[in-house]
N, C-alpha and C positions, 0 to 999 in steps of 0.2 A: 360348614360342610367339612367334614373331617374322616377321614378313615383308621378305621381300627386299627389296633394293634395288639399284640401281647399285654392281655389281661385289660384292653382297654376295648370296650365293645360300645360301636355307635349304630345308631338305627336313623335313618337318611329319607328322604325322597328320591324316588330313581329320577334325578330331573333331566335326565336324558331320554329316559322312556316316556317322562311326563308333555314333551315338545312333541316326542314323534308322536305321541295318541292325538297332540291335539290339533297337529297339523293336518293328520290324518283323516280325524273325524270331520276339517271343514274343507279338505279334498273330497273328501265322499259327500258334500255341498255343492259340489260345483265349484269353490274356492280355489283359485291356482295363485292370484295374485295377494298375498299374505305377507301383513310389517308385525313384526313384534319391535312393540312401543315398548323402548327402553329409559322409563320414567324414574326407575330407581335408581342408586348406587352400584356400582357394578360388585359384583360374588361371582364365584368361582360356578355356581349354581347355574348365574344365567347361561356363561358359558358352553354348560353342559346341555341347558335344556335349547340353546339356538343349535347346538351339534345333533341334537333327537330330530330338529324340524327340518334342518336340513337334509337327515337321511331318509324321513318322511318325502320328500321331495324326491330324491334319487333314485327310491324304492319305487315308487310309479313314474319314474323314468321324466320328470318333467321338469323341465330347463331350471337351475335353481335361479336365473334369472329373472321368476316372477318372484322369489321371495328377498324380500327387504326387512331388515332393522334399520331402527332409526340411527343416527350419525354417531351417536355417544349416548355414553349413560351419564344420567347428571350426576353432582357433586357428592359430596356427603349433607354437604351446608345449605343446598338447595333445595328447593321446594318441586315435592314429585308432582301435586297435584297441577302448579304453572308450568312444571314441564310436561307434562302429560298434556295439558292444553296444548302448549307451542308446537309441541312436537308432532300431534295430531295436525294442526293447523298443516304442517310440515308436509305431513303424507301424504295430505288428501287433495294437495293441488299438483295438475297439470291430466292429462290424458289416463296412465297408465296408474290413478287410485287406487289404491288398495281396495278389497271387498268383504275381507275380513283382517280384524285388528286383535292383536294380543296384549295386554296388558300384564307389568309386575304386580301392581297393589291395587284396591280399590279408586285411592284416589287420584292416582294417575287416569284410569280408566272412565270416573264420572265427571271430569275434566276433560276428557277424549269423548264421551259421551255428549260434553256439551258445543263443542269444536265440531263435530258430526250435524249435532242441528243447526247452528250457525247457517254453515254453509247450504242446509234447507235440505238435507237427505234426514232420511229414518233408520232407524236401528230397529228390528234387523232388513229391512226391504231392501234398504243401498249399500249398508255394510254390517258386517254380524262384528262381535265382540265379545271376547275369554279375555278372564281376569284368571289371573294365577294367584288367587288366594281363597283361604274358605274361605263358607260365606260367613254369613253374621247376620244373627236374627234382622236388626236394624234395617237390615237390606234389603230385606226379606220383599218390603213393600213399598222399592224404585219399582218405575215403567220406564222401558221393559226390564225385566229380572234378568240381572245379569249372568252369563253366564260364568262357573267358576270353575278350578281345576285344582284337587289338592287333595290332601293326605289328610284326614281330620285327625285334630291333635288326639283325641282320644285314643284313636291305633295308633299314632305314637306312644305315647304313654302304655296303652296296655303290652304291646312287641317290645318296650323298655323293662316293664316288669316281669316279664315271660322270661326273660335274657337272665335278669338279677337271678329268676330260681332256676333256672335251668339255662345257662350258658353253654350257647351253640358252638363249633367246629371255628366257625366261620366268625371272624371281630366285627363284621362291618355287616346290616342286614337292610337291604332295600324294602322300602315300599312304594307300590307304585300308587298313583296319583288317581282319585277318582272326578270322571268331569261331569260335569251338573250343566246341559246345554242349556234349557232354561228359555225366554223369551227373547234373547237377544241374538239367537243364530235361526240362520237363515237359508234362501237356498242361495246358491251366489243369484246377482242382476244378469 
């Protein structure tokens, strides 16, 4: 995550707008009670995109009190996928569970995914789940499809080489995140 400068032009994810759309879109679910599962290494990134869910929140006026991240983001050294597990495990005990989960990677989330059945709820009936990455053919055919959020690398690349022949005003060029609800959101419980 880097911002432009003089002669140095970067093309980004708005990951600030990319939290508030997704917060938004599982507000207009029913959804108020919402964890972004923090399975990865922390970036500057997440940062931004837990600052978009939060204003998502403020914007319809609802206590940010329902929304929750997990405690810490894990290590560099560690393992997203057993964190993604634990950390689910984490969430979804006591009264006040979350009913919709956000995930960084895939494999935090199919780790989350299986921390959800454990406990004997279904995805999406008891809880929906966004992944914050494409998708990937491969994936294509989990149950349920998960849902995903992101910039496909391809408009990267093509707003990178748009830039190289015709270099904009402007060093730093967002783009915002497209979400793929998919089989795994729901309405809330």
């Amino acid at each position: 995550y880097v911002y432009g400068s003089r002669n140095v032009f970067t093309v980004s994810v708005d990951y600030r707008q990319k939290g508030h759309d997704e917060v938004l879109f599982l507000l207009d679910k029913g959804h108020t009670r919402i964890t972004y599962v923090k399975e990865e290494p922390w970036r500057y990134a997440s940062q931004l995109c837990i600052e978009g869910m939060k204003a998502a929140y403020r914007e319809r006026r609802i206590p940010l009190r329902y929304f929750h991240t997990t405690p810490r983001h894990v290590k560099l050294w560690e393992d997203s996928a057993e964190a993604g597990y634990k950390l689910t495990q984490g969430m979804l005990r006591g009264d006040a569970a979350p009913t919709a989960l956000i995930f960084d990677a895939f494999a935090g989330a199919h780790a989350g995914l299986r921390a959800v059945r454990e406990r004997g709820w279904d995805v999406p009936r008891d809880v929906s789940m966004i992944v914050n990455s494409e998708d990937h053919r491969v994936l294509r055919y989990d149950w349920p499809r998960l849902a995903t959020s992101s910039v496909p690398s391809g408009k990267l690349v093509e707003r990178a080489v748009e830039i190289i022949l015709n270099p904009p005003k402007d060093c730093t060029t967002w783009l915002c995140a497209v979400l793929e609800p998919r089989e795994s959101i729901g309405q809330a419980p």
